[in-house]
MIDOSE-1310 file (N, C-alpha, C; in nm, 2 decimals, decimal comma, always signed):
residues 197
xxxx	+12,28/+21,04/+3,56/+12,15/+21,04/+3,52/+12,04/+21,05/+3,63; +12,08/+20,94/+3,76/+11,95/+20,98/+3,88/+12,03/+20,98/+3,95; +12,01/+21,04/+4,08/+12,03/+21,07/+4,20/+11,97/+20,91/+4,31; +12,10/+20,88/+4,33/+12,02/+20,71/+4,40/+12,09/+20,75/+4,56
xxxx	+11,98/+20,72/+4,62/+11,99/+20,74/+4,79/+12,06/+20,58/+4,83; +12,11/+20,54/+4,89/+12,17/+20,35/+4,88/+12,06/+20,31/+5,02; +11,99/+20,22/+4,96/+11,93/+20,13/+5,06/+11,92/+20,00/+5,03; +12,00/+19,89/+5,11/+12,04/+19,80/+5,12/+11,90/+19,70/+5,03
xxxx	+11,91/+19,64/+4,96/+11,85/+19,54/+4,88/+11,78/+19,61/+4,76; +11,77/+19,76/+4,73/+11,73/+19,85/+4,67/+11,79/+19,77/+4,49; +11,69/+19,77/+4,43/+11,72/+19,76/+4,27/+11,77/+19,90/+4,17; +11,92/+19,93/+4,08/+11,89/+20,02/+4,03/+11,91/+19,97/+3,83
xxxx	+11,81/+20,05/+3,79/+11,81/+20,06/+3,67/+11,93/+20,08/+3,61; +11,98/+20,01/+3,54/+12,14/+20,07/+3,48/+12,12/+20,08/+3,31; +12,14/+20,15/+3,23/+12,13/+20,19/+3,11/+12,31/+20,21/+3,08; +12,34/+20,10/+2,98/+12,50/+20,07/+2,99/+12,55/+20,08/+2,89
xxxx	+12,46/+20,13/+2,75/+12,44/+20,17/+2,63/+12,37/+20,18/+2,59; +12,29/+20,25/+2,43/+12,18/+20,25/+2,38/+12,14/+20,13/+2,37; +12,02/+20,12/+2,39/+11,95/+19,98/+2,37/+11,99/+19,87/+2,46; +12,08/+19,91/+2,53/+12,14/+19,77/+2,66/+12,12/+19,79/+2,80
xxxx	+12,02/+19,77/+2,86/+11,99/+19,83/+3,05/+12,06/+19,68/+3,12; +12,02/+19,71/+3,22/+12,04/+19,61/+3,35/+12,05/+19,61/+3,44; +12,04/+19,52/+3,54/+12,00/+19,56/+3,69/+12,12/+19,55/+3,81; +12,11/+19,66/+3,87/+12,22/+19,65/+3,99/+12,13/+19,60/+4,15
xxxx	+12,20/+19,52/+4,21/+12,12/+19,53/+4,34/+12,18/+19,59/+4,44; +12,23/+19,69/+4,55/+12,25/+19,78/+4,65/+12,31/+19,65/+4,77; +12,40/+19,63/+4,80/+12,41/+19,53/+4,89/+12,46/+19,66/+5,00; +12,52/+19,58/+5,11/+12,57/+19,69/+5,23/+12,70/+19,79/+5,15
xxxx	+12,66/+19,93/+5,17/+12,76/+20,01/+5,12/+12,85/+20,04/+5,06; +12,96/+19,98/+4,97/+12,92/+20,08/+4,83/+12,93/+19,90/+4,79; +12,88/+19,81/+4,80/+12,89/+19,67/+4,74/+12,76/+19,66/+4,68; +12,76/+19,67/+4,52/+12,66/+19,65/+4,38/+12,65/+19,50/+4,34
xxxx	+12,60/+19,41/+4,31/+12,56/+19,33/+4,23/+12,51/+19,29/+4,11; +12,55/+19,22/+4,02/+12,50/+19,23/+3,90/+12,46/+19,09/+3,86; +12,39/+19,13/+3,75/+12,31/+18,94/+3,69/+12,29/+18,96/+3,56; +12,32/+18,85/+3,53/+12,32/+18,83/+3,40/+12,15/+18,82/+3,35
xxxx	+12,14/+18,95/+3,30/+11,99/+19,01/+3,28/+11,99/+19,14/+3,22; +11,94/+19,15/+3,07/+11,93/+19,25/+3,00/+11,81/+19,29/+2,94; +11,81/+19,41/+2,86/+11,65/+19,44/+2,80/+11,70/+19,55/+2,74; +11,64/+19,59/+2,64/+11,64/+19,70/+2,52/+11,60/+19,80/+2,59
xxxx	+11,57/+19,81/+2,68/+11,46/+19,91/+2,75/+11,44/+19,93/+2,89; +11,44/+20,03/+2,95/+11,44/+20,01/+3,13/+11,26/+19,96/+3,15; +11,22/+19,91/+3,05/+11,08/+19,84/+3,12/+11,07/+19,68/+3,15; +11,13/+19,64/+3,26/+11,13/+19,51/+3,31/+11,00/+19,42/+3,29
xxxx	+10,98/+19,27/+3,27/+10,90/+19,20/+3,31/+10,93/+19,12/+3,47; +10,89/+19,10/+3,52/+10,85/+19,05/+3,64/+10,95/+18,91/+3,69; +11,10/+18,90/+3,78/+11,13/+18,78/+3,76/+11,21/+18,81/+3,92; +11,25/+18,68/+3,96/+11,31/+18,68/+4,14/+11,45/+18,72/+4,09
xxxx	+11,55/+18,80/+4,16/+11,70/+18,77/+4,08/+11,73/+18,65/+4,16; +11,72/+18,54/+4,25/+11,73/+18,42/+4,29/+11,75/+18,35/+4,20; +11,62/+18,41/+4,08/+11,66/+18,28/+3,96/+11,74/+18,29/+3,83; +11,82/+18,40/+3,87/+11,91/+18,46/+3,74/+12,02/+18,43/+3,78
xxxx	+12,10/+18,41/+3,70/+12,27/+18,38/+3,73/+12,34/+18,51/+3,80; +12,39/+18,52/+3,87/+12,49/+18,63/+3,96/+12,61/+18,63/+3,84; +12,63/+18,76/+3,81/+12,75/+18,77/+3,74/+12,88/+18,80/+3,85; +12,86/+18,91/+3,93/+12,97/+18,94/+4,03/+12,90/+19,05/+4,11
xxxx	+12,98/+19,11/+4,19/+12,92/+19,22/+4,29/+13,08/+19,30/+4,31; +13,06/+19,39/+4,28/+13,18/+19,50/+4,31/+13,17/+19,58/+4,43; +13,25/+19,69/+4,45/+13,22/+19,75/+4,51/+13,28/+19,91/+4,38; +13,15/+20,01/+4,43/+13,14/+20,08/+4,33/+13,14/+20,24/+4,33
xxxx	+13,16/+20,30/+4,28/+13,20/+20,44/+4,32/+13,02/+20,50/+4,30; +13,03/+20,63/+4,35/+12,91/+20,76/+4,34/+12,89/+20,78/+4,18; +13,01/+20,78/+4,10/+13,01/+20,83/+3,99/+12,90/+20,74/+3,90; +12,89/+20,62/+3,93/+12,88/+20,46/+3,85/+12,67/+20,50/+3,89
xxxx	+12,65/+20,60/+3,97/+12,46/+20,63/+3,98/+12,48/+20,74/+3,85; +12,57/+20,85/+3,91/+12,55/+20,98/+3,83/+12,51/+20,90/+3,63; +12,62/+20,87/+3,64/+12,65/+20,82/+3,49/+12,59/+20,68/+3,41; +12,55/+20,61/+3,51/+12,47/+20,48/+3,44/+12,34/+20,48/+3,48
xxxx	+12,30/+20,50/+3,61/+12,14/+20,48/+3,65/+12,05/+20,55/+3,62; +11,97/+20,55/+3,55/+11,84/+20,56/+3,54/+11,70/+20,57/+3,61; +11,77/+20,55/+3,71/+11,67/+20,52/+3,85/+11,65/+20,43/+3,90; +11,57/+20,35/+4,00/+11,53/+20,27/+4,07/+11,42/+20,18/+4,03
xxxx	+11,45/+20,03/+4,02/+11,32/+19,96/+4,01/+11,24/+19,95/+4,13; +11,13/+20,05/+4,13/+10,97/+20,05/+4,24/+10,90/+19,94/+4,22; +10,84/+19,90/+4,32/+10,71/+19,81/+4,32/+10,78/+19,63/+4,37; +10,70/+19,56/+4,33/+10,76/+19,43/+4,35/+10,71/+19,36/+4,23
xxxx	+10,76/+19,40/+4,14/+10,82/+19,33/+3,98/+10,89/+19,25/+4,00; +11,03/+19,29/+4,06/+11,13/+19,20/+4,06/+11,19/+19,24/+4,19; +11,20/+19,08/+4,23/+11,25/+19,04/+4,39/+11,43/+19,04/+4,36; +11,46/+19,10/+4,47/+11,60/+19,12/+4,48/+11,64/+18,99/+4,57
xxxx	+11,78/+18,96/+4,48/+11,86/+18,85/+4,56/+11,85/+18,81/+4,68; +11,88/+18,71/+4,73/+11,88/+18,69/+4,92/+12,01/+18,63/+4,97; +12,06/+18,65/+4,84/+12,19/+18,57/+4,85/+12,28/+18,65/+4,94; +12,35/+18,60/+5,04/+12,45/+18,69/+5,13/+12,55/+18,74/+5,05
xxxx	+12,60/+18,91/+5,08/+12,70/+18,90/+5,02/+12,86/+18,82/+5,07; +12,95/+18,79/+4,92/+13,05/+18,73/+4,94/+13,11/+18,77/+5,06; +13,18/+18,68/+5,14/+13,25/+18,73/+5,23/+13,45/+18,73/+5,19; +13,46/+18,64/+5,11/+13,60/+18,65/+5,05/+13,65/+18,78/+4,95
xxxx	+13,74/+18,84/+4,97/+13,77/+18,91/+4,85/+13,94/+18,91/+4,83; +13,99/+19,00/+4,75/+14,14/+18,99/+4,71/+14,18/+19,14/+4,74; +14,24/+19,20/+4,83/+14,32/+19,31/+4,83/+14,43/+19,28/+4,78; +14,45/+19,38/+4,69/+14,55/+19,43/+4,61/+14,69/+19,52/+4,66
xxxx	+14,83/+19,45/+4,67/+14,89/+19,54/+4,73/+14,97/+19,65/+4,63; +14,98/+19,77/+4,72/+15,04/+19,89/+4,64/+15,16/+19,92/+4,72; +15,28/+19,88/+4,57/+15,40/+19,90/+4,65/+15,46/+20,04/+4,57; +15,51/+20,13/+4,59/+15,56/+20,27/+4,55/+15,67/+20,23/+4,58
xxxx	+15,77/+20,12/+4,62/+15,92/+20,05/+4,60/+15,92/+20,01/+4,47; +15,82/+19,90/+4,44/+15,83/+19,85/+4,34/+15,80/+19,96/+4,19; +15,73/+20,05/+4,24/+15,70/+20,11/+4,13/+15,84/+20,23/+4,09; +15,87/+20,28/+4,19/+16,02/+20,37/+4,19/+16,09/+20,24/+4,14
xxxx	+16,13/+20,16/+4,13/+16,22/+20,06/+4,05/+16,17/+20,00/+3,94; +16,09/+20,05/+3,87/+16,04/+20,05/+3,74/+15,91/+19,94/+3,74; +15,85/+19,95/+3,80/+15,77/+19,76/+3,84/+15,61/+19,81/+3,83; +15,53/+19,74/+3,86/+15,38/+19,77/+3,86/+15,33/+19,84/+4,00
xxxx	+15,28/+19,95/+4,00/+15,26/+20,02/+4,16/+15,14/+19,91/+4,21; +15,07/+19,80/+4,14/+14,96/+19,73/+4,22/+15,00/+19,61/+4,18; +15,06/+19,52/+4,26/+15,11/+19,40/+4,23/+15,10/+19,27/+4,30; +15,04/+19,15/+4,28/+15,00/+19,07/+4,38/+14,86/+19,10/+4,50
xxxx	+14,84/+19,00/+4,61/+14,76/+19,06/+4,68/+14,72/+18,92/+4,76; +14,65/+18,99/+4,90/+14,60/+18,89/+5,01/+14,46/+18,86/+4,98; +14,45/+18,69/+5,00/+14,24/+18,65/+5,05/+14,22/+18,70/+5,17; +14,12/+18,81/+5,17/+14,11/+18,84/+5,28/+13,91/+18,78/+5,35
xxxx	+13,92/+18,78/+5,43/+13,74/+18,76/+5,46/+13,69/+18,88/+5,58; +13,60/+18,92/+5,48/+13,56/+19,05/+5,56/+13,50/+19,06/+5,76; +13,47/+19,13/+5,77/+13,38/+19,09/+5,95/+13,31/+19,18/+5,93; +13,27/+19,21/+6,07/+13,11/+19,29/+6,07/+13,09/+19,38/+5,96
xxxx	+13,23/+19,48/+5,96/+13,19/+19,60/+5,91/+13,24/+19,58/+5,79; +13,24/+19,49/+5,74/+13,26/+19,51/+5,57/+13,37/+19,59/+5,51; +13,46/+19,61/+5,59/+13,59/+19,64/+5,54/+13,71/+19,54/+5,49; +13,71/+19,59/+5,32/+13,86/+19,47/+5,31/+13,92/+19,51/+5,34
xxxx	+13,98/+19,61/+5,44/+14,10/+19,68/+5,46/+14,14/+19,62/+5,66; +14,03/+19,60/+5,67/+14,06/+19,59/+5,81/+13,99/+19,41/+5,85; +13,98/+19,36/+5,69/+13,95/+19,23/+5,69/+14,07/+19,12/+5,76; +14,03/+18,97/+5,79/+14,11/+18,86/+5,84/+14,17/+18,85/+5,72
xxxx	+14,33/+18,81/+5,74/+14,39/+18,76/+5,58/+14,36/+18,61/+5,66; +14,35/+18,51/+5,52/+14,34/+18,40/+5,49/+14,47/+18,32/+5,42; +14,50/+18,39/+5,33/+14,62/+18,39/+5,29/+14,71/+18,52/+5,24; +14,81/+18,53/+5,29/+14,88/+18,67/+5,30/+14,93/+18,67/+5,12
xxxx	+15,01/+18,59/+5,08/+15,08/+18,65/+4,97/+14,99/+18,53/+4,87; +14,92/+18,54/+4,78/+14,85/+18,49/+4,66/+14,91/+18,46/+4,54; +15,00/+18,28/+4,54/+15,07/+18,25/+4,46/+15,05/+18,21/+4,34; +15,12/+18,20/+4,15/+15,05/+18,14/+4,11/+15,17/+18,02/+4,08
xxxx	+15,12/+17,90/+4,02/+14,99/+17,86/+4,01/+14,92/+17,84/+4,14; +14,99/+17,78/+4,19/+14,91/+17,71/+4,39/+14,79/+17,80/+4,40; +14,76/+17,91/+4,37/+14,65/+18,00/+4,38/+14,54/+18,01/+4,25; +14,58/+17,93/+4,21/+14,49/+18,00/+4,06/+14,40/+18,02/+4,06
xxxx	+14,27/+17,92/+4,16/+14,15/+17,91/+4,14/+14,09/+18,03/+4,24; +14,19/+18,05/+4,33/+14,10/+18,15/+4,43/+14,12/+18,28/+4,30; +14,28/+18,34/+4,28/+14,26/+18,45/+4,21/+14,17/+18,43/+4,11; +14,14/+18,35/+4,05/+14,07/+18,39/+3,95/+13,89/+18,40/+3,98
xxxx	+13,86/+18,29/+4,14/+13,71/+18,29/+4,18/+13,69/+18,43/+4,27; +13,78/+18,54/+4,32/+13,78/+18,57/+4,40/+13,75/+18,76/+4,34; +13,70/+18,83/+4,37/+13,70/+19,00/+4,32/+13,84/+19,07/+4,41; +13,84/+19,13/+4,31/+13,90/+19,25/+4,40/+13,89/+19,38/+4,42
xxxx	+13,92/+19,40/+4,59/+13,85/+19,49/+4,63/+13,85/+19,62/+4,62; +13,93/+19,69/+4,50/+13,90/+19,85/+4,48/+13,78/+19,87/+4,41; +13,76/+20,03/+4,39/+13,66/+20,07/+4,35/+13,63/+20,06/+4,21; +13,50/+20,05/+4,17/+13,44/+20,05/+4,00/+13,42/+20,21/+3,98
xxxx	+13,47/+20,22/+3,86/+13,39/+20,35/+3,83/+13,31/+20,26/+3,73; +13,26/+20,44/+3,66/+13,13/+20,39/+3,57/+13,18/+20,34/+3,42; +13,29/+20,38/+3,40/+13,35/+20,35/+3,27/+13,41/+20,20/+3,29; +13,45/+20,12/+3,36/+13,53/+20,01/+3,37/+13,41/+19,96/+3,42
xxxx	+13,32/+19,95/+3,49/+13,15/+19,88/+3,51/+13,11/+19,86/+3,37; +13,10/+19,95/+3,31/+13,01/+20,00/+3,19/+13,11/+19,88/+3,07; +13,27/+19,87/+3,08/+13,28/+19,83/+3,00/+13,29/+19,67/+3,02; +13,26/+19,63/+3,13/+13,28/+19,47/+3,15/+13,15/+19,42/+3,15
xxxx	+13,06/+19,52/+3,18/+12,89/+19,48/+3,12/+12,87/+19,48/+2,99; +12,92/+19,51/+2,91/+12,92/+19,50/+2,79/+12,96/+19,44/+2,71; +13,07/+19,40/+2,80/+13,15/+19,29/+2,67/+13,09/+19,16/+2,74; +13,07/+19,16/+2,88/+12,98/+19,03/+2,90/+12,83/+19,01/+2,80
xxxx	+12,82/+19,15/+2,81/+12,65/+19,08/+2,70/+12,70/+19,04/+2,57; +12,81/+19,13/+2,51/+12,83/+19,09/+2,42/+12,93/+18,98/+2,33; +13,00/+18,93/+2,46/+13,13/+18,79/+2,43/+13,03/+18,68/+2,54; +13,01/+18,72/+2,66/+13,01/+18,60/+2,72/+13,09/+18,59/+2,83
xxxx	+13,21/+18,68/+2,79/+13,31/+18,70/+2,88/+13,31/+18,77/+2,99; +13,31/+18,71/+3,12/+13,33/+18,82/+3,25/+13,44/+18,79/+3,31; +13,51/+18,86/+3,34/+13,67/+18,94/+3,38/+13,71/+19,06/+3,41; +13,78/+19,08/+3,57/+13,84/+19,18/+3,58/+13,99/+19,18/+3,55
xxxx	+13,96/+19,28/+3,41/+14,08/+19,32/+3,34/+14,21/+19,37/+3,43; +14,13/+19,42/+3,52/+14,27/+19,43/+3,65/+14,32/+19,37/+3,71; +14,33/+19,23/+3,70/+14,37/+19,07/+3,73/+14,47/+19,10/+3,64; +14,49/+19,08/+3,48/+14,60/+19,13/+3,43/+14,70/+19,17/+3,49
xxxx	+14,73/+19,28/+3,53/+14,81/+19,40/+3,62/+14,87/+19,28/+3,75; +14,79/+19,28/+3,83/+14,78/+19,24/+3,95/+14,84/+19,08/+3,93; +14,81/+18,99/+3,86/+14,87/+18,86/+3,86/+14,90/+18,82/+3,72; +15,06/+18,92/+3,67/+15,05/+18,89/+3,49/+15,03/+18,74/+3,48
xxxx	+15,07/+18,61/+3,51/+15,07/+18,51/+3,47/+14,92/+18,45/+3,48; +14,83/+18,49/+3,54/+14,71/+18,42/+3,59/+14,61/+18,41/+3,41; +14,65/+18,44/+3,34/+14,57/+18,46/+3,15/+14,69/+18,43/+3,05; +14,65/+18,42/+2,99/+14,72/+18,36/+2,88/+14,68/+18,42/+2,77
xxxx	+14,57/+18,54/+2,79/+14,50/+18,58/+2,63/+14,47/+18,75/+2,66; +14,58/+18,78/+2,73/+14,52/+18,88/+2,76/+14,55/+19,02/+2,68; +14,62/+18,99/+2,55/+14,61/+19,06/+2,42/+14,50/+19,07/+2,35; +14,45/+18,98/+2,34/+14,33/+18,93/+2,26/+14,18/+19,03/+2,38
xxxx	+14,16/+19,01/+2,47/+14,08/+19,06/+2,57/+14,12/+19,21/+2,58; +14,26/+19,28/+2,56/+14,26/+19,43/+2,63/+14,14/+19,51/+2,61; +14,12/+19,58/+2,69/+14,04/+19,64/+2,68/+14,05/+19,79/+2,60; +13,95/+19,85/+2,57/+13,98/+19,98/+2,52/+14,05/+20,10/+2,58
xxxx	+13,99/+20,12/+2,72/+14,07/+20,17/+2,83/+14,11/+20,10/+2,90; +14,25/+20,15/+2,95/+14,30/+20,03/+3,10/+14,21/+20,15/+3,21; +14,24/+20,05/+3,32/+14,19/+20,06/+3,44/+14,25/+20,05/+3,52; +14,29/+20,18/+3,66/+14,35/+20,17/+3,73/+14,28/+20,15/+3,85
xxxx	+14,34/+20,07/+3,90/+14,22/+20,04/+4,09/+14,18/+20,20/+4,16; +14,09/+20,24/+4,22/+14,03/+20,29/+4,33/+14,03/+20,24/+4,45; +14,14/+20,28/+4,47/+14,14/+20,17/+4,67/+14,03/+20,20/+4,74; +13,93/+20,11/+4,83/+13,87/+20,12/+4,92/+13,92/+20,18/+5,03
x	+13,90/+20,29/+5,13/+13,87/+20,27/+5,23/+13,79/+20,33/+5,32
């Protein structure tokens, strides 16, 4: 829909169905933010995102402007977060052993904590192998680091406005035991990761 240039603290208009917008905020390269913040309409009233609940912050593909944005929020309506971004994330390992032996090609994965350059790939592991249960709370507090497109964005904004519920459905895959409902939750499309790098 718009052509968005990325400049760091930059607001984009996101239109995520008829009648359902919302706001992304631009963190350092391709890392999006989102808040629990909607409107019928891409015309905003005036609020800090400081004082909105943080839903999560991905990191997010080119496709996820073409197809959802609307454009940019101009002016100073609305103050963008100050909140740093996360420094923890969950890399996802891809094993093509496991998957030639009939198994899941994305399975398990390390806490990693990013450095300068904002790479999970070249990030400190914290913990190498991510057990459950002994792990539960990080996998489940923790994102993981492949890419969003606009259709898997589009559908976890939506079922968050519309359940309440925010989850990456790719947790499923990645740590079957970590849910307990995850028939009840599938999604309409699965989702396969976009690795960072």
């Amino acid at each position: 829909m718009a052509r968005i240039i990325w400049k760091k603290d930059d607001l984009v208009n996101l239109k995520i169905r008829d009648n359902l917008c919302t706001i992304g905020q631009l963190l350092v390269s391709p890392f999006m933010r989102f808040f629990d913040i909607r409107n019928t309409s891409e015309n905003w009233e005036s609020c800090k995102l400081d004082d909105v609940q943080e839903l999560f912050t991905v990191l997010v593909v080119n496709q996820v402007f073409r197809e959802l944005a609307v454009g940019k929020i101009k002016g100073k309506l609305i103050v963008p977060s100050t909140k740093p971004l996360e420094r923890k994330w969950i890399v996802v390992n891809n094993s093509l052993e496991r998957l030639a032996a009939g198994g899941l090609l994305y399975f398990g994965g390390k806490l990693v904590e990013l450095g300068e350059d904002c790479s999970p790939f070249r990030a400190k592991a914290l913990i190498e192998d991510l057990r459950f249960p002994q792990n539960q709370e990080i996998m489940e507090k923790y994102e993981l680091s492949n890419m969003w497109s606009a259709d898997s964005l589009k559908e976890r904004l939506c079922r968050y406005f519309d359940t309440g519920i925010d989850r990456d459905d790719l947790k499923f895959e990645v740590f079957p035991e970590l849910y307990d409902d995850k028939e009840k939750l599938r999604p309409l499309t699965s989702r396969l990761p976009i690795p960072y790098r």
